[in-house]
Every structure is written in C-alpha cells, then in structure tokens.
C-alpha angles and dihedrals in degrees: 000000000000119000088267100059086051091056089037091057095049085070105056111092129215129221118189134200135196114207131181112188125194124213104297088005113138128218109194119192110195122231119260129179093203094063108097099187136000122211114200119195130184140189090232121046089183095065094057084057091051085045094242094146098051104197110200114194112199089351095309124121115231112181090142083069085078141101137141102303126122094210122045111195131174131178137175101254085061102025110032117227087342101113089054095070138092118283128206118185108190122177112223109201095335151072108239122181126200159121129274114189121201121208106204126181117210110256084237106062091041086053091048093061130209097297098053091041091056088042091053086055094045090250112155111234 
C-alpha cells in the first residue's frame, strides 16, 4: 500500500448497522453508489454454509458466494460494483444476530477522480 491509497483510505467512512433477524425477517440495504465495500458478519458461520441466511444482491440470491467464514466482505477493488447494490439479509428457519459495516466514500472525492484528488494532496501527475 503507497502513501495515497493510505490518505485516500482515511477518507472513506464507515456506518455500521446491528441486526437481529427472526425466522422469514428481512434486513435491505439500499443501494448506494458511494459505498466502496460491505462487510457482513454473523453469530453462526454454519449457517452461512446450510444457506440459512439467504443474501440477494439486486434481487439475486447468492448463496454460492458462501464458506466457513464469520465475516463476508467485498469491495470494489475485488467485486467489482457489487457493494453498491441492493442487499437483502433473510433468515431462513432461524434467528440469526449480527453486524453489517458500510464503507462509503464521500460523493465528493469519488466525483473529483483520481488526478484532483492527487493534486489536492500535492501529488505530482
């Protein structure tokens, strides 16, 4: 990581949500083209494996996405515009708990693009 990504990546905010979903509850997470990577994190990992906690993206079911881990996170940089879609968290049978973090970068650096931003930080092009 060089010096501008790490200035870069002081400005990106997070938002963070608790959710707690009962069996056929429904978390949506709006889209937003200003969120740069979503981090989803749940009490039981298993359940992400059996497909108990089905996550639709723009109103496609994903459940392949899945493996052991207790934390799924995608970014641009890895999945393309995938973050900036709609999310859709649905317990299936069970209660599930757990966090989802939002990394959103301000409109106004993302408008700016890559040379004003280098030019803002006296960086030559």
């Amino acid at each position: 990581m060089c010096v501008s990504d790490w200035r870069l990546g002081r400005q990106i905010k997070t938002q963070h949500t608790a959710y707690s979903l009962a069996a056929a509850a429904t978390l949506t997470i709006p889209k937003n083209y200003q969120r740069v990577g979503i981090a989803i994190g749940t009490n039981n990992p298993q359940a992400l494996i059996t497909s108990r906690l089905a996550i639709s993206v723009a109103g496609v079911s994903h459940t392949s996405l899945f493996s052991s881990q207790t934390r799924l996170l995608f970014t641009l940089q890895t999945d393309g515009e995938l973050p900036t879609l709609e999310w859709v968290l649905t317990a299936v049978g069970v209660t599930f708990t757990g966090s989802v973090i939002e990394y959103i970068l301000p409109e106004e650096i993302l408008a700016a693009g890559l040379n004003e931003f280098r030019r803002s930080l006296g960086l030559s092009l």
